[in-house]
C-alpha positions in Angstrom: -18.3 36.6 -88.8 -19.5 40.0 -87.7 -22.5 40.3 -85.3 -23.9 39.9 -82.0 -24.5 36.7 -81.2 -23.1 35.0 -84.4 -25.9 36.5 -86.4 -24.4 39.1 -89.0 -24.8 42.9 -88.9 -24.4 44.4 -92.1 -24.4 43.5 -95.3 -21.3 42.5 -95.8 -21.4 40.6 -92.8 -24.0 37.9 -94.2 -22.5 37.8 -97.5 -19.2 36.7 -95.4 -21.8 34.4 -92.8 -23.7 32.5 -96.1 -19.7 32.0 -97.8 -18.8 30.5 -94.6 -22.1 28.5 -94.2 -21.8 26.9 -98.0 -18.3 26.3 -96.8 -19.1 24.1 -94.0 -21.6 22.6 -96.3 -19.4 21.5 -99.0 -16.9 19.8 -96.0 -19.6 17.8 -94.8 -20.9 16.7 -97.9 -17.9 15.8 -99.9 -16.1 14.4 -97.1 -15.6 10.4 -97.5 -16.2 9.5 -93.4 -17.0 10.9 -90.3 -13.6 11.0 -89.1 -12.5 13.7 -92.5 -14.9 16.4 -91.4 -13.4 17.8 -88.5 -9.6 16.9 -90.0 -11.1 19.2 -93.0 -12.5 21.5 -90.1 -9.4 22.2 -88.5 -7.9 22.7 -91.3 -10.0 25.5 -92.9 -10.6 27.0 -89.3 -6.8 27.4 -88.8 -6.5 28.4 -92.3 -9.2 31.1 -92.0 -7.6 32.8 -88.7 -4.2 33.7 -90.6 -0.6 32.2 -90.3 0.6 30.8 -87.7 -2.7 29.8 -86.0 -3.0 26.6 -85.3 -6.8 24.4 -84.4 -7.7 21.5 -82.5 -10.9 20.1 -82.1 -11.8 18.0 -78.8 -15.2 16.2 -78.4 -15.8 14.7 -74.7 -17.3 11.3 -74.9 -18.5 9.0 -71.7 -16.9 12.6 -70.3 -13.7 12.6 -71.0 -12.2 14.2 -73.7 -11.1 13.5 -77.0 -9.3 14.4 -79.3 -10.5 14.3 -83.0 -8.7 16.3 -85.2 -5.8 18.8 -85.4 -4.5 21.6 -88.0 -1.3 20.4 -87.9 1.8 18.9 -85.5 1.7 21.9 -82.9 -1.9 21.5 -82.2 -1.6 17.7 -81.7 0.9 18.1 -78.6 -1.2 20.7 -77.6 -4.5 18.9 -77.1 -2.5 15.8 -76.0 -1.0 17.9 -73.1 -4.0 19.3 -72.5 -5.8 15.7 -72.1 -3.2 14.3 -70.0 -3.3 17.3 -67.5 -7.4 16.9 -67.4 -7.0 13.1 -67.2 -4.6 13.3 -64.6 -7.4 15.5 -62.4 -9.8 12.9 -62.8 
């Protein structure tokens, strides 16, 4: 999505901002709990950046990370590795 700041530039940029934005829309609404949004997320974030490209999201709760969904195998191990190395700090 084109523009400073998130906010789109030309044209073209807010017809690709509003696609996105009825995109993420349509996720939340149609998805059956709270833990299918951000599987769906990842998903169609990994999907948009091309192939190859894998997505994980982490939310920190009480502080500490977790993690709540993943694009696929790769991004899992990932965001595993990456919590035990930050747990192991702590």
């Amino acid at each position: 999505m084109g523009g400073t700041g998130g906010y789109p530039r030309t044209m073209g940029d807010q017809t690709q901002h509003d696609a996105a934005r009825i995109e993420l829309q349509e996720l939340l609404l149609t998805a059956e709990d709270v833990n299918e949004f951000p599987r769906k997320l990842a998903l169609v974030a990994a999907d948009g950046m091309g192939s190859g490209i894998s997505c994980g999201i982490t939310l920190h709760r009480d502080g500490r990370p977790a993690t709540v969904a993943s694009s696929d195998t790769r991004a899992t191990q990932v965001m595993r590795s990456s919590t035990a190395t930050w747990r192991g700090r702590a």
